[in-house]
VOGU-3710 file (C-alpha; in Angstrom, 3 decimals, decimal comma):
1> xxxxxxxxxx> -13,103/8,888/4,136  -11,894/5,785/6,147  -12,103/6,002/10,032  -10,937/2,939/12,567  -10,801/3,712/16,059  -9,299/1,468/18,157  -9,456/-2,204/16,995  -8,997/-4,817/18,504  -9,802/-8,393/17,404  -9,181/-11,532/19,057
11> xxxxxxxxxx> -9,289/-15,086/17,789  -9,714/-17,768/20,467  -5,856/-18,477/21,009  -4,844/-15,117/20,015  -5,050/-11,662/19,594  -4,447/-10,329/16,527  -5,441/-6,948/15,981  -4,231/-4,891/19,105  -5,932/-1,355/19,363  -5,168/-0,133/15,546
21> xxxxxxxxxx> -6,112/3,152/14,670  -5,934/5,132/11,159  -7,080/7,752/8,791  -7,294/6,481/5,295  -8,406/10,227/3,626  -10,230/10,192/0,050  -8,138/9,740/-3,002  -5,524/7,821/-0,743  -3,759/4,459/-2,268  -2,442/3,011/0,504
31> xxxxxxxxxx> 0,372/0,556/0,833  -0,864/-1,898/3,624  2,637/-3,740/4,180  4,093/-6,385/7,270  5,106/-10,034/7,279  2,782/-12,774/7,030  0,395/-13,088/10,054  1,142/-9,683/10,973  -2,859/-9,095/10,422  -2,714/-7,378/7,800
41> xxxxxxxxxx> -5,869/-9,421/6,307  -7,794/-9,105/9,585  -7,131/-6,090/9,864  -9,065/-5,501/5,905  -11,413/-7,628/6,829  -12,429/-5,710/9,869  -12,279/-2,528/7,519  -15,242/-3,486/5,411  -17,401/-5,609/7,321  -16,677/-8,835/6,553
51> xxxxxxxxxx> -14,811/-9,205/10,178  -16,789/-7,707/13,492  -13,803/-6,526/15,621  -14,040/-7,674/19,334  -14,048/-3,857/20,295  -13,087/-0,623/18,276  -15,149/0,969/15,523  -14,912/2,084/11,671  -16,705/4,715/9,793  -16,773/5,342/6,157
61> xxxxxxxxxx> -17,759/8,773/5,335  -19,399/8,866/9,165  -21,605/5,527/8,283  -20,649/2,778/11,049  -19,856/0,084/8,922  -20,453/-2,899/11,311  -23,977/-1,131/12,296  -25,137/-0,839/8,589  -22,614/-3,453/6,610  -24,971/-4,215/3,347
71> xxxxxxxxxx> -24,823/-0,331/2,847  -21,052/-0,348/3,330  -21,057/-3,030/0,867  -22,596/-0,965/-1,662  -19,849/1,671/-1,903  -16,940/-0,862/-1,237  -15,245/-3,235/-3,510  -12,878/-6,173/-1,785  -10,630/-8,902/-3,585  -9,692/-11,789/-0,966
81> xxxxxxxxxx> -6,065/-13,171/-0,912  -8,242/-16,322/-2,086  -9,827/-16,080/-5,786  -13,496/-17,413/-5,117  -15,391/-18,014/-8,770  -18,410/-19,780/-9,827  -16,328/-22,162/-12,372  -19,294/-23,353/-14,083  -20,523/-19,845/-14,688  -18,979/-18,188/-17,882
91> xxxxxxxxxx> -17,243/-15,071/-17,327  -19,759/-12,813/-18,444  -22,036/-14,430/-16,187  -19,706/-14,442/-13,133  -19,643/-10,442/-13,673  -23,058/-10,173/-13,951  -23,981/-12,147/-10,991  -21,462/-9,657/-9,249  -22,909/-6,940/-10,346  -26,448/-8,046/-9,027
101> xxxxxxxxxx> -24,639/-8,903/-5,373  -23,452/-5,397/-5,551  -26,617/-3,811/-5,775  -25,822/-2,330/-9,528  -29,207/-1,471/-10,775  -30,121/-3,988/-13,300  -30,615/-1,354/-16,627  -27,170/-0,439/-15,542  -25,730/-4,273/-15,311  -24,356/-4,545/-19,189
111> xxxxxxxxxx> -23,068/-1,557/-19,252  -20,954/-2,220/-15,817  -19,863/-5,605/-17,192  -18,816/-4,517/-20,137  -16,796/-2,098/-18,536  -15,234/-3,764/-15,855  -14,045/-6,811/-18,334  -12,574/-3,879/-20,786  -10,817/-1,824/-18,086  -9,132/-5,869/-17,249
121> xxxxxxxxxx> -8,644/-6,798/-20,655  -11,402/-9,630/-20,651  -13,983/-8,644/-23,523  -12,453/-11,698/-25,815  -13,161/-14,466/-22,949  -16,521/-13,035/-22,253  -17,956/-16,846/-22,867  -15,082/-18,719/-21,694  -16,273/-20,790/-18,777  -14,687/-19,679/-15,377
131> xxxxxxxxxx> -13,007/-23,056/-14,599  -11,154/-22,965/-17,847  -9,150/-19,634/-17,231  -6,045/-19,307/-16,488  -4,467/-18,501/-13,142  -3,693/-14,866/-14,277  -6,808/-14,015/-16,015  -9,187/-15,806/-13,187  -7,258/-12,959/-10,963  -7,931/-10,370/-13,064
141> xxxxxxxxxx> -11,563/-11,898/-13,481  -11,628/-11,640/-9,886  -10,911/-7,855/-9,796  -13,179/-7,175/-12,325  -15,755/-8,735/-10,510  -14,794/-6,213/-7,227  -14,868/-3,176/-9,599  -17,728/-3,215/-11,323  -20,002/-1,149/-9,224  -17,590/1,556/-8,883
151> xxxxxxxxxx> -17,093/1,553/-5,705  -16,209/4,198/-3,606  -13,436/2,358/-1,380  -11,692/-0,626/-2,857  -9,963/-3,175/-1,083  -6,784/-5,615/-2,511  -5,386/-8,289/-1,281  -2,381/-9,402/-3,411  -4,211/-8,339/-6,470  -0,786/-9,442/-8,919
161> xxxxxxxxxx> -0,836/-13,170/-7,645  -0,644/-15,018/-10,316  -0,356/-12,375/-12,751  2,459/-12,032/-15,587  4,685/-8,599/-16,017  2,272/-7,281/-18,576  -0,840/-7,947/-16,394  0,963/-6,557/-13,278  2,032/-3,060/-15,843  -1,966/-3,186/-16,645
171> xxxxxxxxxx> -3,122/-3,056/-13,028  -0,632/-0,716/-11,842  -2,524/1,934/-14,343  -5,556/0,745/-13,429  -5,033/1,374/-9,692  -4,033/5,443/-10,576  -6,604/5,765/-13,137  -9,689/4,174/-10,639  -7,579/6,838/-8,251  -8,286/9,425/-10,877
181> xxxxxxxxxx> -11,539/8,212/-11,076  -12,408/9,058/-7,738  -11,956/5,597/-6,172  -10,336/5,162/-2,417  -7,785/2,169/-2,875  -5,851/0,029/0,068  -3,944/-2,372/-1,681  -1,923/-5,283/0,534  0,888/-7,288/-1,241  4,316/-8,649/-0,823
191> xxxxxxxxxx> 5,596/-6,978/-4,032  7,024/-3,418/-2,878  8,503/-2,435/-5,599  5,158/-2,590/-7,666  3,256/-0,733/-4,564  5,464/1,970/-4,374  4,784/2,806/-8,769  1,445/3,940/-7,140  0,648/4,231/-3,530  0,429/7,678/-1,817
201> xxxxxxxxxx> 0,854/6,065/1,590  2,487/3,575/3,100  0,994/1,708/6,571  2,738/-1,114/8,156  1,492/-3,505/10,655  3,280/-6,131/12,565  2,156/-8,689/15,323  -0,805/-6,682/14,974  0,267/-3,656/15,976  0,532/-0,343/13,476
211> xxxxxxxxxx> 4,878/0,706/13,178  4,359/3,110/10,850  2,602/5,184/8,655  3,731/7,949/6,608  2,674/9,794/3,425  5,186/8,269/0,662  5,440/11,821/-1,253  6,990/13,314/1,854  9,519/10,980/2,303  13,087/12,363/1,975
221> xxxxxxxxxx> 15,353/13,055/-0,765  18,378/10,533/-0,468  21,768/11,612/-2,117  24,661/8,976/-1,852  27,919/10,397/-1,511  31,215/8,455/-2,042  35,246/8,992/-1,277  37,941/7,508/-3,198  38,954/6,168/0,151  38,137/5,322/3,353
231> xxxxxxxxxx> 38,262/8,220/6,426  37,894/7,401/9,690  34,648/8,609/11,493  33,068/9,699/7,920  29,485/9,551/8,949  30,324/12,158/11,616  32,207/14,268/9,503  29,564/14,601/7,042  27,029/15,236/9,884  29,243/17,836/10,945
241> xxxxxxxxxx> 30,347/19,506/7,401  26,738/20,154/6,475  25,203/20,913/9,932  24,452/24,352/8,742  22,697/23,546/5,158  19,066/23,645/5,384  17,374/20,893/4,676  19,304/18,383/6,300  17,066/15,752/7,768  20,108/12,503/8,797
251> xxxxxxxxxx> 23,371/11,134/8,275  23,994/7,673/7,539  27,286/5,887/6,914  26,639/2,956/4,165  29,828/0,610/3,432  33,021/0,901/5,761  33,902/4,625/5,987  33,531/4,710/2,339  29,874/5,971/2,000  27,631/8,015/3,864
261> xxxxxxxxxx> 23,809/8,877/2,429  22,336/12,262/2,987  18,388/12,755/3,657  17,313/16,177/3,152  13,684/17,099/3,148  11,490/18,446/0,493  11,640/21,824/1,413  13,893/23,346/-0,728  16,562/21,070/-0,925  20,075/21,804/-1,865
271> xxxxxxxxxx> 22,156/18,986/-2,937  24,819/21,083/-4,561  25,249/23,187/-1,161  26,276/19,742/0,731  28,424/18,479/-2,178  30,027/22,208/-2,405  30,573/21,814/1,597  31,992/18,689/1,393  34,559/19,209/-1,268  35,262/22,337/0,723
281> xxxxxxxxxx> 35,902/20,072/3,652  39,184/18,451/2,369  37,003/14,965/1,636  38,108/13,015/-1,440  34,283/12,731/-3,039  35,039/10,516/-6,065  30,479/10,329/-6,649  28,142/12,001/-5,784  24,024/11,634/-6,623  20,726/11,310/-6,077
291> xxxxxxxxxx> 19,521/7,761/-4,622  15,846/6,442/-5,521  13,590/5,927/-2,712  11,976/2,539/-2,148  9,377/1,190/0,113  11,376/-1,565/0,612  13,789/0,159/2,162  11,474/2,134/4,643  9,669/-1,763/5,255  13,061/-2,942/7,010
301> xxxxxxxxxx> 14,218/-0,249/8,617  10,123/-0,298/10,487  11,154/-4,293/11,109  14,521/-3,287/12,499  12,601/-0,621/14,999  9,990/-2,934/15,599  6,910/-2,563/17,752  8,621/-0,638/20,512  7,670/2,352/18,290  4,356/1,238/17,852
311> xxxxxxx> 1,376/3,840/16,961  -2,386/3,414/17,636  -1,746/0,640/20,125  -4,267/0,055/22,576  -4,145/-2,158/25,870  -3,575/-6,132/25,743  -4,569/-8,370/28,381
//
């Protein structure tokens, strides 16, 4: 669906993007995750057109988006890190004027407005001038305004800024059921544990270089295992115990011989085999169970590898 090949952008004291490639395939919502100026929003911006990369191409759907970037337009949607609104425009206005800028036919402008502001939870401010909103319902003003064309690939850049628990609950559906809808999503943001409710991928960039990217449904199953005290070497003990299970993806000791946690991948996983062969062993397993993945976890331990394992790196200067 999404193509880059290759990108590399340069400001005039730096580089910032250095030879990124990736796949982003229809129905994806990817996680697009790093520390700040890690060019993550140079890297968007170069996505859809907004950006011209110094070399490197993308294509959406085979159309070169910097060779044809008002149709690109058409099919994407894109909400900055910065909320820009006409404050003396009403909101009804402010969507209508977006829909016009996004090429929405104009018998099918009310319509789109309508429901854009319903899908954000904006009907009852439809006349409330844009410089008298709130902070959280400017934002979600904002995303209505990048949604209401329907676009094909939509682009978010800290979309819950400024938004309150219910608001961020709201656009976490929204995200799956615009997903469900048919829409491409890449969201950035700094709040993992509200990405990973939702995203099918996860892509990390730092110092402008891609470290990782990895479906999130194939990550591993995690299962924490315990003793009621300490034994020397545990992590290599474990290792050992269950060599032979199938399924057994890594060994990692957690807290001072105490704990160990045990990845095993989706295929066909048997938890009760490596508990069973670790009771067998002799080891005094006081708990044993299954640990929740979170994209915060697989964000440091990408930081802690760092760029030496960078992918789709090109050559710097």
């Amino acid at each position: 669906m999404l193509r880059a090949e290759n990108l590399i952008f340069d400001y005039p004291d730096k580089r910032a993007l250095h030879g990124v490639s990736l796949t982003v395939a229809r129905g994806d919502i990817v996680a697009l995750v790093g520390p700040n100026g890690a060019g993550k929003s140079t890297l968007m911006r170069c996505l859809i057109a907004l950006s011209r990369p110094t070399s490197g191409h993308v294509f959406m759907n085979g159309l070169d988006v910097h060779q044809a970037p008002r149709d690109a337009h058409r099919r994407i949607g894109y909400l900055g890190d910065f909320v820009g609104l006409y404050d003396g425009l009403s909101m009804r206005r402010c969507l209508y004027h977006a829909a016009a800028a996004a090429g929405l036919p104009k018998r099918e402008r009310q319509a789109g407005l309508r429901r854009a502001a319903e899908r954000l939870g904006l009907v009852a401010h439809f006349d409330a001038l844009a410089g008298q909103l709130s902070r959280g319902q400017r934002q979600r003003l904002a995303i209505a305004q990048a949604i209401i064309h329907q676009p094909e690939l939509l682009v978010l850049d800290e979309p819950a800024a400024g938004l309150d628990p219910e608001a961020r609950s709201r656009l976490s559906d929204l995200i799956l059921k615009l997903r469900d809808d048919g829409t491409t999503i890449l969201v950035s943001s700094h709040i993992l544990s509200e990405l990973e409710d939702y995203c099918t991928k996860m892509v990390m960039i730092n110092d402008g270089r891609l470290i990782d990217t990895e479906p999130i449904e194939q990550r591993h199953l995690r299962f924490r295992a315990r003793l009621a005290a300490p034994r020397a070497g545990l992590a290599e003990l474990v290792a050992e115990v269950i060599a032979e299970i199938p399924g057994v993806a890594a060994v990692s000791l957690l807290e001072d011989e105490l704990e160990v946690m045990v990845s095993l991948t989706d295929q066909d996983p048997r938890p009760q085999d490596v508990l069973a062969a670790l009771v067998s062993a002799g080891l005094p397993i006081c708990a044993f169970g299954p640990e929740q993945w979170r994209l915060q976890d697989s964000y440091m331990a990408a930081l802690d590898t760092g760029s030496a394992q960078s992918i789709g790196t090109g050559a710097s200067p």
